[in-house]
C-alpha positions in Angstrom: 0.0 0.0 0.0 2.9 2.5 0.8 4.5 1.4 -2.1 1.8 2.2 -4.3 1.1 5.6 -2.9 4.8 6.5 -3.4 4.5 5.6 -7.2 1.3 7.7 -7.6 2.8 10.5 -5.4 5.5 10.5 -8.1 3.6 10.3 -10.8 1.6 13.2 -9.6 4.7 15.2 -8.9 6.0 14.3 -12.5 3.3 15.3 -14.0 3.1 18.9 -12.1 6.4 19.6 -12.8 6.1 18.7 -16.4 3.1 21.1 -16.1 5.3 24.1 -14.7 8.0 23.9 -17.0 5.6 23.9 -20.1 3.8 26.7 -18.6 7.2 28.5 -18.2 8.7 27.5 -21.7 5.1 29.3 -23.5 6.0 32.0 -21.3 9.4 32.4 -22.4 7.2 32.0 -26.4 4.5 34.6 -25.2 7.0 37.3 -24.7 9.2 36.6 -27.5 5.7 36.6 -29.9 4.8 39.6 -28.6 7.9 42.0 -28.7 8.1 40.7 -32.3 5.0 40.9 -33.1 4.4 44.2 -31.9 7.9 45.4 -33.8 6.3 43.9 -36.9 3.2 45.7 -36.7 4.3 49.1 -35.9 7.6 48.8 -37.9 6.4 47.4 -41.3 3.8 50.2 -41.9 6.8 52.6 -42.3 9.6 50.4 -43.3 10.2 50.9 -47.0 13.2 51.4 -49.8 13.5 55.5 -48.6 14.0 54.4 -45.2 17.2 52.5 -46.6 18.4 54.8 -48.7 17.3 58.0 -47.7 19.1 60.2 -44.8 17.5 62.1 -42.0 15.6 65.3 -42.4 15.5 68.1 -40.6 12.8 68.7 -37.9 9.7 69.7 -39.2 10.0 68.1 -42.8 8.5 64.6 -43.2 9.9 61.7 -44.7 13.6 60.6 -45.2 15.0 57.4 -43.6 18.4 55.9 -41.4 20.6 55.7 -44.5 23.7 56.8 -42.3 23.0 55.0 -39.2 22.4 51.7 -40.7 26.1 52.3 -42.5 27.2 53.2 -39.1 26.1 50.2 -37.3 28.0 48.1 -40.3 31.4 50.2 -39.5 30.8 50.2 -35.5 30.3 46.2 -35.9 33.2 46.1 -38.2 35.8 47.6 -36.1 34.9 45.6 -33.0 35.3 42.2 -35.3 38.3 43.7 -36.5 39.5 44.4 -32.3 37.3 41.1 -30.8 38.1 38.1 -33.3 41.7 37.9 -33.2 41.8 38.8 -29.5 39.0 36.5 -28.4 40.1 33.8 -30.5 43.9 33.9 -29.1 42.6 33.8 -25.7 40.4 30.8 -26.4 43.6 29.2 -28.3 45.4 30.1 -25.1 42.4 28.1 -22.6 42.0 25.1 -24.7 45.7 24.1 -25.7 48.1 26.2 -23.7 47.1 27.1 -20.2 47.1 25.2 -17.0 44.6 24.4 -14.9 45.0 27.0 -12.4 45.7 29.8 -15.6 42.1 28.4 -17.4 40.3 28.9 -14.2 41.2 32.3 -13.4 40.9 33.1 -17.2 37.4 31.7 -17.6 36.0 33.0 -14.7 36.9 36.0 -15.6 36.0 36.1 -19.3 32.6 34.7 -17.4 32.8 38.5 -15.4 33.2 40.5 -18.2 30.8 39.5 -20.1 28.2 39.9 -17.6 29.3 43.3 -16.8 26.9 46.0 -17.7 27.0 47.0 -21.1 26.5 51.2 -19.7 30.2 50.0 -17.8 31.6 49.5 -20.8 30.7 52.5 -22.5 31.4 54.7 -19.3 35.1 52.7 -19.2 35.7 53.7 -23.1 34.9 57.3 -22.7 37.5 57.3 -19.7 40.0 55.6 -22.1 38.9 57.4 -25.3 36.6 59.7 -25.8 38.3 61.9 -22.6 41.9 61.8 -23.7 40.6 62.3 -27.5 38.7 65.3 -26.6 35.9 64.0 -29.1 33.3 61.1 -29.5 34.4 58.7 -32.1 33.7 55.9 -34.3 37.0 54.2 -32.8 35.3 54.5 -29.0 32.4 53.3 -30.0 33.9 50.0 -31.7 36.8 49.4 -28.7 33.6 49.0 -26.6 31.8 47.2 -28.5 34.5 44.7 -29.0 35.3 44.6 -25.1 31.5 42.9 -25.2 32.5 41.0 -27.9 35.7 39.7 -26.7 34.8 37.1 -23.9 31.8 35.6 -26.0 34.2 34.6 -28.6 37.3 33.6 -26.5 34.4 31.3 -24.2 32.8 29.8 -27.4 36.2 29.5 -29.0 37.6 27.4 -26.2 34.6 25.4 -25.8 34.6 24.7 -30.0 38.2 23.6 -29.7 37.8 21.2 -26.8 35.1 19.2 -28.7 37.7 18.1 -31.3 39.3 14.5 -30.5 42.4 14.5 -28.6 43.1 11.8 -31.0 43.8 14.3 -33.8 45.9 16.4 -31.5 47.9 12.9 -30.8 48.0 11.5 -34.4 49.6 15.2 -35.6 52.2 15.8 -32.5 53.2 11.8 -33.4 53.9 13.4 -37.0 56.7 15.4 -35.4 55.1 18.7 -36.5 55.1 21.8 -34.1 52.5 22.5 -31.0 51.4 25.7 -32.9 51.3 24.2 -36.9 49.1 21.2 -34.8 46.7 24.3 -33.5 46.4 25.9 -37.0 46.4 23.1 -39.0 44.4 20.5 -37.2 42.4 21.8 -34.3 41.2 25.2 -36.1 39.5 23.2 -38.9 38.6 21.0 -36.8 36.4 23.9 -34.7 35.6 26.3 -37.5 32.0 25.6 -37.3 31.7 26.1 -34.0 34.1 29.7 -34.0 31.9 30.7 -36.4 28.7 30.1 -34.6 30.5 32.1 -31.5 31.4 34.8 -33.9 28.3 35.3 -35.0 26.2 35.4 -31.8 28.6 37.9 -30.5 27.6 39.7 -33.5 24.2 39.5 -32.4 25.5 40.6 -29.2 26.7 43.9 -30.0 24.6 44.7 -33.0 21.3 46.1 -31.0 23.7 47.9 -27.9 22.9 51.2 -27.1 24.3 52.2 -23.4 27.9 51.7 -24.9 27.3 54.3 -28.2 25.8 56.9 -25.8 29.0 57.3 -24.0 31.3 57.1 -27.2 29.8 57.4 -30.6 27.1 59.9 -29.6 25.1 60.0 -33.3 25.6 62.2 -36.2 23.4 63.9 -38.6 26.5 64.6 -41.3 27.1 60.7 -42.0 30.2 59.2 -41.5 33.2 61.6 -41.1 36.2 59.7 -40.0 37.2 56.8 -37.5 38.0 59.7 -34.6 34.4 61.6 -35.6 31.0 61.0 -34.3 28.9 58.2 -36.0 25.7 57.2 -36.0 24.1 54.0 -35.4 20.7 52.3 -35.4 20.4 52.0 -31.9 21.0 55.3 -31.1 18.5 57.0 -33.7 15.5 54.1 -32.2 16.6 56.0 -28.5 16.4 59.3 -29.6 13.2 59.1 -32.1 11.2 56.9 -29.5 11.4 59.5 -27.2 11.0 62.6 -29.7 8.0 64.5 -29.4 7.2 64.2 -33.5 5.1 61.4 -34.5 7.2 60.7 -38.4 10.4 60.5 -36.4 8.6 57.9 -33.8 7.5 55.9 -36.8 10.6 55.4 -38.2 11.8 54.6 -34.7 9.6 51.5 -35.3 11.1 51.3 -38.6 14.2 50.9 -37.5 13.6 48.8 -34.2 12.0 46.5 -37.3 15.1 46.7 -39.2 17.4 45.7 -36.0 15.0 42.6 -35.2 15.5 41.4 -38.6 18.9 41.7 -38.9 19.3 40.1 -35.3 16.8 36.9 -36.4 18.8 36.6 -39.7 21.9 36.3 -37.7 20.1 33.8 -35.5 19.1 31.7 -38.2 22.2 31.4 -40.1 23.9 30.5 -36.5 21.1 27.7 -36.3 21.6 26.8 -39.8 25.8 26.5 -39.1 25.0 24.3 -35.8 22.7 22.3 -37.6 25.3 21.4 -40.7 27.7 21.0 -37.6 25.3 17.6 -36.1 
């Protein structure tokens, strides 16, 4: 008899908690369906070929589009790739094949620090270090702390790619009497492209929608883009300062452009899902 009412009492609990966490997983759905959806509806209505190709107007004049800011947030991504990938990717060289236990520890946990600091840190830290001793917001700011995001989501993903490759391979090449380093480029890098990739890419993800960081170091532009040590603008910082304007076009192409940045974020997404996939 007690027997049998311990079986039911787990069954019961099984069930319950199978319950909970489906109720929480279309939780988790209900949000994400409803910030997209809600981006989609207010963002499509606006979102046409002027809004790509067209610059800002002036106050008062209707019209026009985020021309400069979406080539902004291209160059702001492309100088902290430039910064991030071969830093991140040394450092999760470093982890995987070179460091000792005690080194990897300390390293990891704090790679595991930095990237959850606050992303308004980061920006505040780069206009100490930049934009203060440069006397001027800049493009270069702007991508330094954007790759200081970037930089321990690639080292972390880079290690962890690297340490799903066989130890077998790293055996069979060191028994060919090639070098420690040719072994790491030419046998364990292949070996964890896919998975680089996929880290590269999220981090992309990562930075592409921040906004705290640019405040503090890019600081927008309405001339386009002037130089590397000149204010730039970016998506991110046109959907802050529209959303909050008092002029109803320049809230709509807010939408627009929070549209834009969704899209581009889910395309990046899917191609990362698309990589891991090809990877099983």
């Amino acid at each position: 008899m007690n027997s049998t009412g311990g079986n039911l009492r787990r069954r019961w609990m099984n069930r319950l908690m199978l319950v909970i966490c489906g109720c929480a997983a279309a939780i988790v759905i209900g949000f994400l369906v409803l910030i997209l959806g809600y981006t989609i509806i207010n963002g499509v209505s606006y979102f046409n070929l002027d809004f790509i190709t067209q610059a800002a107007k002036p106050v008062g004049e209707t019209g026009g589009g985020m021309r400069e800011d979406i080539f902004g947030t291209f160059i702001l991504v492309g100088i902290a790739s430039i910064i991030a990938l071969p830093v991140g990717l040394m450092a999760g060289i470093f982890l995987s094949e070179v460091a000792g236990d005690k080194a990897a520890s300390v390293i990891r946990f704090s790679a595991d620090i930095l990237a959850g600091v606050p992303s308004i840190i980061v920006g505040v830290f780069a206009y100490a270090l930049l934009v203060r001793p440069m006397h001027s917001y800049s493009a270069l700011s702007a991508g330094v702390a954007l790759a200081i995001i970037m930089i321990p989501v690639v080292a972390r993903t880079a290690e962890e790619a690297m340490h799903l490759v066989p130890n077998s391979q790293r055996e069979a090449a060191l028994a060919l009497g090639i070098s420690r380093w040719r072994m790491i480029l030419g046998v364990i890098m292949p070996g964890a492209t896919t998975g680089i990739v996929t880290g590269v890419m999220l981090a992309i993800a990562r930075v592409a929608g921040e906004t705290a960081p640019l405040i503090f170091t890019a600081l927008g532009s309405a001339f386009g883009v002037q130089g590397l040590t000149e204010p730039i603008g970016a998506l991110p910082l046109q959907i802050y300062r529209y959303a909050l304007s008092p002029y109803s076009d320049w809230q709509k192409q807010a939408w627009a452009a929070a549209f834009l940045l969704v899209i581009l974020v889910l395309g990046i997404n899917i191609v990362v899902r698309l990589v891991s996939y090809r990877k099983k």
